[in-house]
BAKETI-499492 format. One record per residue (C-alpha): x, y, z; residue in three letters; residue number from 1; chain. Coordinates in nm, 4 decimals. Layout:
<rs>
          x          y          z   resn   resi   chain
          X          Y          Z    ala    NUM       A
...
</rs>
This chain:
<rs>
          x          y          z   resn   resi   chain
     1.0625    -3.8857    -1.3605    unk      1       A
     1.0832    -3.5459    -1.1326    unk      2       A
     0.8884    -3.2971    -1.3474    unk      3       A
     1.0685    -2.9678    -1.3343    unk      4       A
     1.0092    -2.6242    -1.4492    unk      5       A
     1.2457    -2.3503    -1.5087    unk      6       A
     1.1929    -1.9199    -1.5440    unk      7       A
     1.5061    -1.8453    -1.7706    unk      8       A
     1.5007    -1.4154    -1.7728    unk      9       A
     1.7867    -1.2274    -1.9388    unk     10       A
     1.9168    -0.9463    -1.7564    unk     11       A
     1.8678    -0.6767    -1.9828    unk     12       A
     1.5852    -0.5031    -1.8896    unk     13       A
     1.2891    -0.5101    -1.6235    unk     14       A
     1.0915    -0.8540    -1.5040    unk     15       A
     0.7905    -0.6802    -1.7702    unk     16       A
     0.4502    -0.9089    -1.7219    unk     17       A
     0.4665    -1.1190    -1.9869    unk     18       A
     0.7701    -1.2452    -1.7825    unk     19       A
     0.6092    -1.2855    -1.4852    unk     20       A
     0.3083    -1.5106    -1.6682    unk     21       A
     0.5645    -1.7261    -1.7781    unk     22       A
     0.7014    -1.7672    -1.4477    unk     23       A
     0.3586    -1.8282    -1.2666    unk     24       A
     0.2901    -2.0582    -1.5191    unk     25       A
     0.5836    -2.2722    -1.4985    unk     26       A
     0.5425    -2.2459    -1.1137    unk     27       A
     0.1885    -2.3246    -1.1013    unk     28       A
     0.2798    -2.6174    -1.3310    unk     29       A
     0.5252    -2.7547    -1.1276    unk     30       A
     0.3671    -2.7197    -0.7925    unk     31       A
     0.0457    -2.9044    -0.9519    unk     32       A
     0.2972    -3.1864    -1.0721    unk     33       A
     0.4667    -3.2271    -0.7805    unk     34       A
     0.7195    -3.1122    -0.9299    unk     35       A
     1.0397    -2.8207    -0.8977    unk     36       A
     1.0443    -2.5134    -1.0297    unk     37       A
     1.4022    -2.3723    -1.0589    unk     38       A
     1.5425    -2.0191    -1.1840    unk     39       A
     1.8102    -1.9902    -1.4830    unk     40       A
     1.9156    -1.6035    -1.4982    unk     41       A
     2.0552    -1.6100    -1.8571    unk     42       A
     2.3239    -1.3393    -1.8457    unk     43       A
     2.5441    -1.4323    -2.1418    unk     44       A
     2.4640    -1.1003    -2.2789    unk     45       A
     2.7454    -0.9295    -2.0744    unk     46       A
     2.7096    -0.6086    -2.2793    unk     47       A
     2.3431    -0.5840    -2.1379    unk     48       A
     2.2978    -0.8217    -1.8227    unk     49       A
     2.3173    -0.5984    -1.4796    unk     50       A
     2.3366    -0.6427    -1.1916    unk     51       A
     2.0371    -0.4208    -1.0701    unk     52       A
     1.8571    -0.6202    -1.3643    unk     53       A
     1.9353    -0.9540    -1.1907    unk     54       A
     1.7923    -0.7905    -0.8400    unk     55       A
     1.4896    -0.6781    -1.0032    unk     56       A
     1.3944    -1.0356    -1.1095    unk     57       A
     1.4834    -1.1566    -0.7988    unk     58       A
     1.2789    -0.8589    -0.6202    unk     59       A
     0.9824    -0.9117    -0.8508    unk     60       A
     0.9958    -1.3154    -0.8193    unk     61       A
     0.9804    -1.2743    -0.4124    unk     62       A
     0.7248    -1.0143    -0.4220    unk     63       A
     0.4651    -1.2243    -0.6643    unk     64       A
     0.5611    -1.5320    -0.3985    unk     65       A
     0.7342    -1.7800    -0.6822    unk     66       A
     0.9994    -1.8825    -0.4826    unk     67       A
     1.2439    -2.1473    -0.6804    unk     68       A
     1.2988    -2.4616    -0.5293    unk     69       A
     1.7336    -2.3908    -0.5697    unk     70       A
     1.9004    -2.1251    -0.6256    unk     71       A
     1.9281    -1.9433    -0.8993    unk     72       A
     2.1401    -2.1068    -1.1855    unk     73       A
     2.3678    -1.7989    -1.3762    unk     74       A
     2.4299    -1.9108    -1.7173    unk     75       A
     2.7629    -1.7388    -1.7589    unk     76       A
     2.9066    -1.9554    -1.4921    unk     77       A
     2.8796    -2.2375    -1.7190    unk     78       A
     3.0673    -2.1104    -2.0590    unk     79       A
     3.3108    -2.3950    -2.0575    unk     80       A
     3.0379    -2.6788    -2.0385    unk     81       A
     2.8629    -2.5005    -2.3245    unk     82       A
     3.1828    -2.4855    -2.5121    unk     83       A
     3.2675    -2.8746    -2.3872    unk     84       A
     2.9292    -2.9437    -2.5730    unk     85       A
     3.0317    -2.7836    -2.8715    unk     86       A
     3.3646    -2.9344    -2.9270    unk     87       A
     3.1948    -3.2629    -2.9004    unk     88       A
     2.9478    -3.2088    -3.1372    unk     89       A
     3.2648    -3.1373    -3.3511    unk     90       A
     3.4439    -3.4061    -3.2521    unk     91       A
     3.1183    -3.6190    -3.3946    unk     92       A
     3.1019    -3.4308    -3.7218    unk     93       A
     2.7636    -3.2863    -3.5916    unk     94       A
     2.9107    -2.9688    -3.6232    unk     95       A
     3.1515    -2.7736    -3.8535    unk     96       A
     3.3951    -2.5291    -3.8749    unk     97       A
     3.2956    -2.2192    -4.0635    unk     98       A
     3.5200    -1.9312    -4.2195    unk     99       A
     3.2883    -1.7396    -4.3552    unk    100       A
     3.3677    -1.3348    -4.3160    unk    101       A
     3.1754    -1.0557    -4.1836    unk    102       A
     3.1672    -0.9334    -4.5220    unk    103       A
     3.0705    -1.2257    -4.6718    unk    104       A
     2.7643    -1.3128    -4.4454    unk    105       A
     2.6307    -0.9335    -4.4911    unk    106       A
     2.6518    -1.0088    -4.8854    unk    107       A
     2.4851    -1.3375    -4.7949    unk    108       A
     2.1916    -1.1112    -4.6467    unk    109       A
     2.1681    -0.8553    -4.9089    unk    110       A
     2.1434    -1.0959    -5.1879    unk    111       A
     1.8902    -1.2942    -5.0000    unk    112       A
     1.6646    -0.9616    -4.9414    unk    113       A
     1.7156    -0.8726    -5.2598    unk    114       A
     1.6175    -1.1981    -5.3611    unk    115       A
     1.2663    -1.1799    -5.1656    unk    116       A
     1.3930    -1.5097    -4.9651    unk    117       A
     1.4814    -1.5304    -4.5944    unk    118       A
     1.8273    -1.4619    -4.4990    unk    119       A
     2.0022    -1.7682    -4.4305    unk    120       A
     2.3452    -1.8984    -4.4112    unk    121       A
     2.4010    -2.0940    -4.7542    unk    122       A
     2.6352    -2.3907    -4.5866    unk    123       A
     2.9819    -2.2816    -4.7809    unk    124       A
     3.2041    -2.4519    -4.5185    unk    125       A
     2.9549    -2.7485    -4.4193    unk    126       A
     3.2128    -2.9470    -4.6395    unk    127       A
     3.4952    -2.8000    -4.7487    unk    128       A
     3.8468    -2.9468    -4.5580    unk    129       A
     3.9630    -2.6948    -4.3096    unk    130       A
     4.3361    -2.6501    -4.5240    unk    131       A
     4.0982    -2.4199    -4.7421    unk    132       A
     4.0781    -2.1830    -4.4673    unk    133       A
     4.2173    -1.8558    -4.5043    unk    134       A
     4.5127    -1.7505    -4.2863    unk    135       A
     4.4672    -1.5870    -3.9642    unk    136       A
     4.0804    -1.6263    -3.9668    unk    137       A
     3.8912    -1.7813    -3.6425    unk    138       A
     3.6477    -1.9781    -3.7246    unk    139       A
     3.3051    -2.0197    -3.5584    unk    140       A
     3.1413    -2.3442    -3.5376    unk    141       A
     2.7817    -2.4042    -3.6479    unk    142       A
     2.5891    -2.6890    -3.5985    unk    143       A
     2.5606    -2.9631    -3.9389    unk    144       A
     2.1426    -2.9444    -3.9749    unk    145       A
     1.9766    -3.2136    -4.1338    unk    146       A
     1.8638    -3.0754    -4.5091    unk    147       A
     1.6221    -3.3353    -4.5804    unk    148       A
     1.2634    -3.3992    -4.4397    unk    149       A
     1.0969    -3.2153    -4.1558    unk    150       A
     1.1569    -3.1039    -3.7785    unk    151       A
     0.8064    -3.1813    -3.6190    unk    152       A
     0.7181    -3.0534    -3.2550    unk    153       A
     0.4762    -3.2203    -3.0208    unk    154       A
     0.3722    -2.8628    -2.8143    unk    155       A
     0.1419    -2.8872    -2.5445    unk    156       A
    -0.0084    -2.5817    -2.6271    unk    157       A
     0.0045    -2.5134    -2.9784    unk    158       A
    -0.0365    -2.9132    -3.0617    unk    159       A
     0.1270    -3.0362    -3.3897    unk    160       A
     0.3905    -2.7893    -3.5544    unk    161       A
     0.6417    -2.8986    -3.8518    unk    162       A
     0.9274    -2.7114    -4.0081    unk    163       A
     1.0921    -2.8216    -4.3600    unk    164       A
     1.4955    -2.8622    -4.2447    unk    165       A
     1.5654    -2.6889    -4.5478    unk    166       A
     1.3862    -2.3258    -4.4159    unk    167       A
     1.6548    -2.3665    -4.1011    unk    168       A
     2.0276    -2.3251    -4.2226    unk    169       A
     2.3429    -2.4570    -3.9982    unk    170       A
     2.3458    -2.2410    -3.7006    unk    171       A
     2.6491    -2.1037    -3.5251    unk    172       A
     2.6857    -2.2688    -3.1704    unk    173       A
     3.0371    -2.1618    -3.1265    unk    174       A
     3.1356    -1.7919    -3.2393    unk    175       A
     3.4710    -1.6938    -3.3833    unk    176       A
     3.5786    -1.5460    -3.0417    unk    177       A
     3.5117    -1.8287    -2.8227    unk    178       A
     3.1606    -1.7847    -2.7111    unk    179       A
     2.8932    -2.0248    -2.6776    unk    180       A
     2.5656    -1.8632    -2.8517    unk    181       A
     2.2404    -1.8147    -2.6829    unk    182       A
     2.0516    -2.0761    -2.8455    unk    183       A
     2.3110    -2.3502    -2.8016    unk    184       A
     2.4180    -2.2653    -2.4089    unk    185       A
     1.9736    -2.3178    -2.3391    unk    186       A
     1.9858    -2.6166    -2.4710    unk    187       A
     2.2932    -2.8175    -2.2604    unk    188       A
     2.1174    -2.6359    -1.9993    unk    189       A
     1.7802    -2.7479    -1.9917    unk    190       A
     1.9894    -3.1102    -2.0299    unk    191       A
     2.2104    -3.0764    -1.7412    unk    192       A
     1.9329    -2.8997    -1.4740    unk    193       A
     1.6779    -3.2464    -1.5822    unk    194       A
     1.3764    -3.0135    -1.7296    unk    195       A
     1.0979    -3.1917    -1.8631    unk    196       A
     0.9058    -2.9121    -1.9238    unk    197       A
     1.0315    -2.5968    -2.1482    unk    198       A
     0.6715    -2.3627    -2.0918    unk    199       A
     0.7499    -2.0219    -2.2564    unk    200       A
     0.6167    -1.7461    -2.4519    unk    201       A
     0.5442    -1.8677    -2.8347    unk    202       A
     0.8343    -1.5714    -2.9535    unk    203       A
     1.0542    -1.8642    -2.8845    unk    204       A
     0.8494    -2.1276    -3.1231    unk    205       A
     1.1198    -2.0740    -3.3881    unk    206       A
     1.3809    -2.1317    -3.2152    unk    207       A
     1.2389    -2.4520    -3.0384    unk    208       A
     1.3136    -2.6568    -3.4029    unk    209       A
     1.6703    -2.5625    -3.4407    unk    210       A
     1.7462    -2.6404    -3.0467    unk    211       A
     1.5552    -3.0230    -3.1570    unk    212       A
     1.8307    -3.0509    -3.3514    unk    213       A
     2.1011    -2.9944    -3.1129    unk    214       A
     1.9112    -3.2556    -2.8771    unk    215       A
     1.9131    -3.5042    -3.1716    unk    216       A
     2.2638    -3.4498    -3.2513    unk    217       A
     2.4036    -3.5218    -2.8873    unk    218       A
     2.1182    -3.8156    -2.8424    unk    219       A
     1.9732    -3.6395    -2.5277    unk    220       A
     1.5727    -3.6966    -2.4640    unk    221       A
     1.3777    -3.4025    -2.5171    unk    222       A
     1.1874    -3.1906    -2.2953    unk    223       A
     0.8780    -3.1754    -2.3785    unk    224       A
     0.7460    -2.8263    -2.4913    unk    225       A
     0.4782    -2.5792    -2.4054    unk    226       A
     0.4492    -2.1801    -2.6256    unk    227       A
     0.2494    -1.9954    -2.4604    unk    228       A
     0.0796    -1.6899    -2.6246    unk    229       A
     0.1830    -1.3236    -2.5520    unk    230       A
     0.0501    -1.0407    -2.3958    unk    231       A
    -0.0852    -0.7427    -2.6096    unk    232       A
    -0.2635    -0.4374    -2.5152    unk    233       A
    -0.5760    -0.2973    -2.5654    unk    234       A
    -0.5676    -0.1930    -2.8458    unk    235       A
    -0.4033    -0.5368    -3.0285    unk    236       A
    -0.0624    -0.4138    -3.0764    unk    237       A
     0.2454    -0.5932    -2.8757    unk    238       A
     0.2708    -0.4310    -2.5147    unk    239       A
     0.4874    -0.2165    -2.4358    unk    240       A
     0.5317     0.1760    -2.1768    unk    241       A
     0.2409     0.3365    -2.3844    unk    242       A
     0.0004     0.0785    -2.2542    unk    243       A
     0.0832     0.1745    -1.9031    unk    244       A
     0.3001     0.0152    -1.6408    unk    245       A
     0.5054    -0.3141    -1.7515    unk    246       A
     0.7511    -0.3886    -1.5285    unk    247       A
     0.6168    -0.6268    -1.2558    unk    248       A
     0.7476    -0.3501    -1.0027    unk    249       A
     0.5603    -0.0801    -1.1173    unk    250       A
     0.2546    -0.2450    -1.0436    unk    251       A
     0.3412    -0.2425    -0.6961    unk    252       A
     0.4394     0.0820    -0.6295    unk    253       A
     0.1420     0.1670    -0.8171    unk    254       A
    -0.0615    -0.0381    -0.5377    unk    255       A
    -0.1719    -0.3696    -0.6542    unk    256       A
    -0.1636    -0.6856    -0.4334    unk    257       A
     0.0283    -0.9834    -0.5595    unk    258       A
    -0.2089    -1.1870    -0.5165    unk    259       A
    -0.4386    -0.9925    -0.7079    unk    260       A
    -0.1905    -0.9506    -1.0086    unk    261       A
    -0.1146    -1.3560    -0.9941    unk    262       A
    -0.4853    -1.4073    -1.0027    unk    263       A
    -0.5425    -1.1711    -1.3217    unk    264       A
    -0.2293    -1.3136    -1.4802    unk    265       A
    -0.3797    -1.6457    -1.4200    unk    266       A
    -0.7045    -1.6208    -1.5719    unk    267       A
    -0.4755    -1.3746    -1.9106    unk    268       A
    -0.4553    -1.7345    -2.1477    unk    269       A
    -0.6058    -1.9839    -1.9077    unk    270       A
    -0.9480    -2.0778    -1.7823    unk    271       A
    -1.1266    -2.3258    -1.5650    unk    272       A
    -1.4770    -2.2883    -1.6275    unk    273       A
    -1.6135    -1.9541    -1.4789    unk    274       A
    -1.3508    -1.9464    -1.2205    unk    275       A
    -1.2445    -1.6058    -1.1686    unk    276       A
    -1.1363    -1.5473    -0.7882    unk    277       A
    -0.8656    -1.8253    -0.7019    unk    278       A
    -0.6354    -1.8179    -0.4480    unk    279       A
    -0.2621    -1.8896    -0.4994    unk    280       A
    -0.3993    -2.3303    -0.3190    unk    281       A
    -0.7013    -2.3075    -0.6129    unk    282       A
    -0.4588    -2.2241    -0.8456    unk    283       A
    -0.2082    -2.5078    -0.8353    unk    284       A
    -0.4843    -2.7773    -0.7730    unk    285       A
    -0.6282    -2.6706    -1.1124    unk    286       A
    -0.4078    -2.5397    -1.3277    unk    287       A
    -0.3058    -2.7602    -1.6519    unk    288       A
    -0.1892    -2.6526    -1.9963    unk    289       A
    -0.4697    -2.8155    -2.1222    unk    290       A
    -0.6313    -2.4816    -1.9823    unk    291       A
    -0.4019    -2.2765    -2.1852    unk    292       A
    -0.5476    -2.0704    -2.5014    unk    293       A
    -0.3312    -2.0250    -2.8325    unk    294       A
    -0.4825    -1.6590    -2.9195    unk    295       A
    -0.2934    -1.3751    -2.7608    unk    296       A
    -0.4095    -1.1982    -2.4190    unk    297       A
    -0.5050    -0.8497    -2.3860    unk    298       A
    -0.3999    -0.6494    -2.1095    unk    299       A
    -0.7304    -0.4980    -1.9047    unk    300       A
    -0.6210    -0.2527    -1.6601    unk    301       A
    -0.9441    -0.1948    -1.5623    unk    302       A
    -1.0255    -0.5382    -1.5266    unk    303       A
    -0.6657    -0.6377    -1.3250    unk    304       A
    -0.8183    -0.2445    -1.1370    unk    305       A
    -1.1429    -0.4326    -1.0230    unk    306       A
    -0.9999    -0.7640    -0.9390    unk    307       A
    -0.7428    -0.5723    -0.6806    unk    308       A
    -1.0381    -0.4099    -0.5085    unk    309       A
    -1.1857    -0.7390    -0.4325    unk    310       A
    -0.8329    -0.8779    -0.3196    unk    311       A
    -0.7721    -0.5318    -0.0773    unk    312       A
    -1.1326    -0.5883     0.0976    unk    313       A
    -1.0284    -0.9231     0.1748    unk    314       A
    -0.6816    -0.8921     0.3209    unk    315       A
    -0.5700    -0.9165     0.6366    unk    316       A
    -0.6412    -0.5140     0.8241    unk    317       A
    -0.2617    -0.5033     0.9674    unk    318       A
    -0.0818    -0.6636     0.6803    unk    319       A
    -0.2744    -0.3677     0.4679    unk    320       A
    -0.1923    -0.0902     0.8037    unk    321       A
     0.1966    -0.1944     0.7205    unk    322       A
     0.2041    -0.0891     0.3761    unk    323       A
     0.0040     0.1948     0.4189    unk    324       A
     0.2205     0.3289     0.6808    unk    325       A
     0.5712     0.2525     0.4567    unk    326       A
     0.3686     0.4616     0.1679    unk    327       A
     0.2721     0.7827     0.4195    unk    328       A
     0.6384     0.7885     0.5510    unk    329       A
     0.7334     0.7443     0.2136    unk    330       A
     0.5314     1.0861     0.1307    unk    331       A
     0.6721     1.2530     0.4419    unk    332       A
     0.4140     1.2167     0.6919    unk    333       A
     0.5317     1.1396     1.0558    unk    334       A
     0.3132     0.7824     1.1368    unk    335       A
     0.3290     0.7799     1.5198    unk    336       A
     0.1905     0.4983     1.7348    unk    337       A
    -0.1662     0.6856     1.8078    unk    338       A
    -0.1685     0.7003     1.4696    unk    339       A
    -0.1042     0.3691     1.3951    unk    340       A
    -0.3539     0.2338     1.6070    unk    341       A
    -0.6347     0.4580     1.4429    unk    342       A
    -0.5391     0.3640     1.0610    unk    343       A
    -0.5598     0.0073     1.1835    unk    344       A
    -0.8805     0.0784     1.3498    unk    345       A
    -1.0388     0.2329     1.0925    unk    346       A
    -0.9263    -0.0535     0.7967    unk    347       A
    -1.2667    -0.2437     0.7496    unk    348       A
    -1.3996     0.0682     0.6362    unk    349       A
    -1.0738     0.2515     0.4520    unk    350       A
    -1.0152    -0.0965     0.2256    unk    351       A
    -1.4201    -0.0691     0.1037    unk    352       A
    -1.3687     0.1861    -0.1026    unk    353       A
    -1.0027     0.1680    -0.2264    unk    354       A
    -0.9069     0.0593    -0.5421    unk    355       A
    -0.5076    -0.0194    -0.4516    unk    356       A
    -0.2647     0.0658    -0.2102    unk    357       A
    -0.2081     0.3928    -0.3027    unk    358       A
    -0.5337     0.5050    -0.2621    unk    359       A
    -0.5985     0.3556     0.0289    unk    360       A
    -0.3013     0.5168     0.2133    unk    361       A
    -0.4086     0.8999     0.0264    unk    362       A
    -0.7490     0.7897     0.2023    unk    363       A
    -0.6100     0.7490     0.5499    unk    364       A
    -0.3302     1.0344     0.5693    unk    365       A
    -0.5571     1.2394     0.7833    unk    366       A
    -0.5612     0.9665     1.0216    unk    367       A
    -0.1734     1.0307     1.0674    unk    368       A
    -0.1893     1.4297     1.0395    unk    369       A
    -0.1752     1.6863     1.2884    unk    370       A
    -0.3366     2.0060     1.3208    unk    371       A
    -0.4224     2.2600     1.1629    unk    372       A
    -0.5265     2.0292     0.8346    unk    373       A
    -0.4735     2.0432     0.4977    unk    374       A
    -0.8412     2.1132     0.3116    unk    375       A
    -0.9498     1.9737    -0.0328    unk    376       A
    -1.1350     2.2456    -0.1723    unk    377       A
    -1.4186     2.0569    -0.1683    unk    378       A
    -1.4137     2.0427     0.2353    unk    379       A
    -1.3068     2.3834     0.2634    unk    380       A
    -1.6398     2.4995     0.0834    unk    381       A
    -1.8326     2.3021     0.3338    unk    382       A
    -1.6935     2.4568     0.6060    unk    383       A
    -1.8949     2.8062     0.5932    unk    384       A
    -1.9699     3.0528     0.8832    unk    385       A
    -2.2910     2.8922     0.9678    unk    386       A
    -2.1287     2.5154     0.9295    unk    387       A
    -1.8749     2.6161     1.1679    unk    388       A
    -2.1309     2.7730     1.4026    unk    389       A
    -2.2923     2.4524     1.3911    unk    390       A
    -2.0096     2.2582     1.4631    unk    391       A
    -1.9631     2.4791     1.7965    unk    392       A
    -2.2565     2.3791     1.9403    unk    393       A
    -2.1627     1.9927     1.8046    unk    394       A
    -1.8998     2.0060     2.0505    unk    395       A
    -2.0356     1.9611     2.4252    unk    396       A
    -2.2594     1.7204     2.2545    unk    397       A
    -2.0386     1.5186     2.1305    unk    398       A
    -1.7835     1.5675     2.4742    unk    399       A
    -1.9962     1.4051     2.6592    unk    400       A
    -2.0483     1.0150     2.4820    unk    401       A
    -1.8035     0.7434     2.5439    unk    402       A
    -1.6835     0.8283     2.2123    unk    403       A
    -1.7616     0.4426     2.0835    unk    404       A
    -1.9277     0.4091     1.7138    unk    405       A
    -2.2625     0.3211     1.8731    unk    406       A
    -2.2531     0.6447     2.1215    unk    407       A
    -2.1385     0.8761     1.8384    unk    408       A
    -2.3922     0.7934     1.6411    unk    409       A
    -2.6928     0.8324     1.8940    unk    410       A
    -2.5674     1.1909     1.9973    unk    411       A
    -2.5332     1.2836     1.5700    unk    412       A
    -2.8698     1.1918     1.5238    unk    413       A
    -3.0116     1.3797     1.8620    unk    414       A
    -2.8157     1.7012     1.7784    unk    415       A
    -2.9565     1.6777     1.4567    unk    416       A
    -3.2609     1.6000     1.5375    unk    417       A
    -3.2655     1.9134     1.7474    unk    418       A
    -3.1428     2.1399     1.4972    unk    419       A
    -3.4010     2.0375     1.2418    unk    420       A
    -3.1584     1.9303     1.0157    unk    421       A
    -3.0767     1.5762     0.8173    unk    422       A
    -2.7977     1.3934     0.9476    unk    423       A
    -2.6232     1.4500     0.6467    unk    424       A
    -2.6056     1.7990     0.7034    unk    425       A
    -2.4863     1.7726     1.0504    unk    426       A
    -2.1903     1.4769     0.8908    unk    427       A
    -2.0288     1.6438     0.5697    unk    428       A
    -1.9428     1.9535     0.7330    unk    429       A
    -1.8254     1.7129     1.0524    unk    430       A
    -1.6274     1.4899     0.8260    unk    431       A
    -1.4683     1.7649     0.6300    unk    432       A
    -1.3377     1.9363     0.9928    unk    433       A
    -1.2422     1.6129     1.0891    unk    434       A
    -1.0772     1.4826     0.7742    unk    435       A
    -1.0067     1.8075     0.5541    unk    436       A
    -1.1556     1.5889     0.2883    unk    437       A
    -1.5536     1.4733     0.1871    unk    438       A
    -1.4800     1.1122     0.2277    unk    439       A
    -1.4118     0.8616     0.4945    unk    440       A
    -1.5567     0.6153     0.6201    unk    441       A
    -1.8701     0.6632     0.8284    unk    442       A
    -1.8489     0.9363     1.0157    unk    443       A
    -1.9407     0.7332     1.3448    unk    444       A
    -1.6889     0.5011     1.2603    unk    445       A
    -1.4466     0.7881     1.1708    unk    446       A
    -1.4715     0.9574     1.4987    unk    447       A
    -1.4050     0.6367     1.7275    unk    448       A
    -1.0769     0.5535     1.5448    unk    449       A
    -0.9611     0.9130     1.6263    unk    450       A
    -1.0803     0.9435     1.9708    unk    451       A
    -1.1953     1.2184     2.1696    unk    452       A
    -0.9044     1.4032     2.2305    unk    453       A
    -0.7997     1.3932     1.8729    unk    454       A
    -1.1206     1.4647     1.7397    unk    455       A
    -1.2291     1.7280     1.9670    unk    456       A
    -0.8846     1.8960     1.8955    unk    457       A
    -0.9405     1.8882     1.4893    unk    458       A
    -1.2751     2.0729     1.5508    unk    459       A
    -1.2035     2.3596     1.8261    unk    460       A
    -0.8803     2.3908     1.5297    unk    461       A
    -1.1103     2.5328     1.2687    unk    462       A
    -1.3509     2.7359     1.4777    unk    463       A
</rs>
């Protein structure tokens, strides 16, 4: 038997990162397996489902690198085998028509809450002959549940669950207009891609026992099932804007590597041991369900924060030089070739000390500006009378090396040396002319990836 995962998103809203687990999970699964993962965009809702929606999930799926193995399957394209299904269910007495009014199913509700019992549909038409039905009314078709004994569920995560049939009442399949229902078009579609493996969040847990049904009732084998936790926040409460960025595509405008996010998400209801840093290969050869917890995640931003740094220091320097160059043009800045070839220069030491993207391109803007620079105030109060003085008689000094990190340094530490002052007082007043800012990365460093005609330039600008 092909194993074979599927990511089935609605639509209606962003890919948020609960979604995205689920994906990486059934990926990772199926990739350990040998298996397929495949993509199910279930747009039924036609009220809701967009478009952009659909290109978001897409967008998001390419960006966090889980690539389906065909495309994607759109569930509205397949009304008509969903309604095929129905009308054979029907046909077997597995399912019934039902008459039952709008009005009638609201007082059905009401009396239950008044009642204190769960509202459920109390099975009117489950056998009363169709020449009772009143005139003019379409009827919906729900599904003829089994009353007696229990529904029992074999999950792979949460282990044994059971449901009494008589908590679960005869669900509609077919509504009154036509239209297949969400619960009943999942099921003949799991069937008809071949899934073995349903892994999604445990919101979903109830509905897992009345879908059993509909795979008993047409004799299909069932896939076998895995319900995941969710995702809180901080704070314990189900996650949502307030807890910061949820849609898979804020996180990377906000800056964060894939990678680093897949990693995080990884390790948010799994765990191999101590394992903490695993690349995408580490994370297929070991990922199982067995490693899957049944207590909810929290979200750690500053954890997810201090897993991305690690990620950033190890990426590749142009890969990183590309992005940061889309995010300065992005914020109007003019990236010209020079100035390409000094942010790329000057990425071993840029990516030590960011935290994400976005920080790492604020930290290498000056390498793309012109003069005169803008100041932090920070740098401008460095930049005093006697600190410019100072830097005047830097110049020849520094004119005459070869402008490499090595011959930078030497001449910083003689000119300093002969002013009888600490190198740091000779380099934050430097670094602020060259820079407008009071960090970079070191300052011989700094002044090799701008050269000497840039560098000499930035400091005759302030005098």
């Amino acid at each position: 038997m092909t194993i074979r995962t599927r990511f089935a998103p609605s639509p209606t809203g962003l890919l948020h990162i609960g979604g995205a687990r689920t994906a990486l999970f059934n990926y990772l699964f199926a990739r350990h397996m040998g298996g397929e993962f495949l993509l199910r965009i279930e747009d039924t809702d036609k009220a809701r489902s967009t478009q952009e929606a659909v290109q978001v999930i897409l967008d998001g799926l390419d960006w966090l690198g889980l690539t389906p193995d065909a495309p994607p399957v759109y569930q509205s394209t397949r009304e008509a085998r969903h309604v095929e299904v129905a009308l054979e269910l029907l046909a077997k007495g597995h399912a019934y028509k039902c008459y039952a009014s709008a009005e009638e199913l609201a007082l059905m509700r009401e009396t239950a809450q008044k009642e204190g019992r769960p509202p459920r549909y109390d099975g009117r038409w489950r056998d009363r002959d169709a020449s009772e039905a009143p005139e003019g009314v379409k009827p919906s078709i729900r599904l003829r549940a089994p009353r007696e004994g229990e529904t029992v569920l074999e999950d792979l995560v949460q282990g044994t669950v059971r449901v009494q049939n008589a908590e679960l009442d005869d669900m509609i399949i077919l509504r009154s207009d036509g239209s297949p229902t969400y619960l009943h078009a999942v099921v003949v579609d799991d069937h008809d891609m071949a899934i073995s493996h349903v892994i999604r969040g445990d919101d979903h847990l109830t509905n897992t026992f009345r879908q059993i049904q509909i795979y008993d009732a047409m004799g299909w084998a069932k896939p076998q099932f895995a319900h995941i936790p969710l995702i809180h926040g901080a704070d314990g409460a189900k996650l949502s804007k307030r807890h910061g960025a949820v849609s898979i595509l804020e996180f990377r405008e906000e800056g964060f590597l894939p990678e680093a996010l897949c990693n995080y998400l990884l390790r948010l209801g799994w765990g191999h041991g101590d394992s903490e840093f695993l690349a995408r290969e580490e994370q297929v050869r070991l990922f199982t369900l067995e490693g899957v917890g049944r207590a909810a995640s929290r979200m750690d931003y500053a954890k997810l924060t201090h897993l991305n740094g690690m990620w950033l220091r190890g990426a590749d320097d142009a890969r990183l030089r590309e992005d940061v160059v889309h995010r300065l043009v992005k914020s109007g800045l003019v990236v010209d070739v020079a100035a390409m070839e000094r942010i790329l220069h000057l990425m071993p030491g840029l990516k030590e000390r960011a935290k994400n993207l976005e920080e790492l391109a604020v930290s290498a803007a000056f390498l793309a500006r012109s003069v005169p620079l803008p100041f932090e105030p920070k740098a401008q109060a460095l930049l005093t009378d006697d600190a410019k003085a100072m830097l005047g008689r830097l110049i020849p000094a520094l004119a005459a090396t070869d402008f490499s990190a090595a011959g930078v340094d030497a001449a910083l530490r003689a000119f300093a040396e002969a002013e009888g002052k600490k190198l740091g007082q000779v380099a934050q007043p430097l670094r602020a002319a060259l820079t407008g800012s009071t960090m970079s990365p070191g300052i011989d460093a700094t002044l090799e990836a701008l050269g000497a005609e840039e560098s000499l330039a930035r400091l005759h600008a302030i005098l």
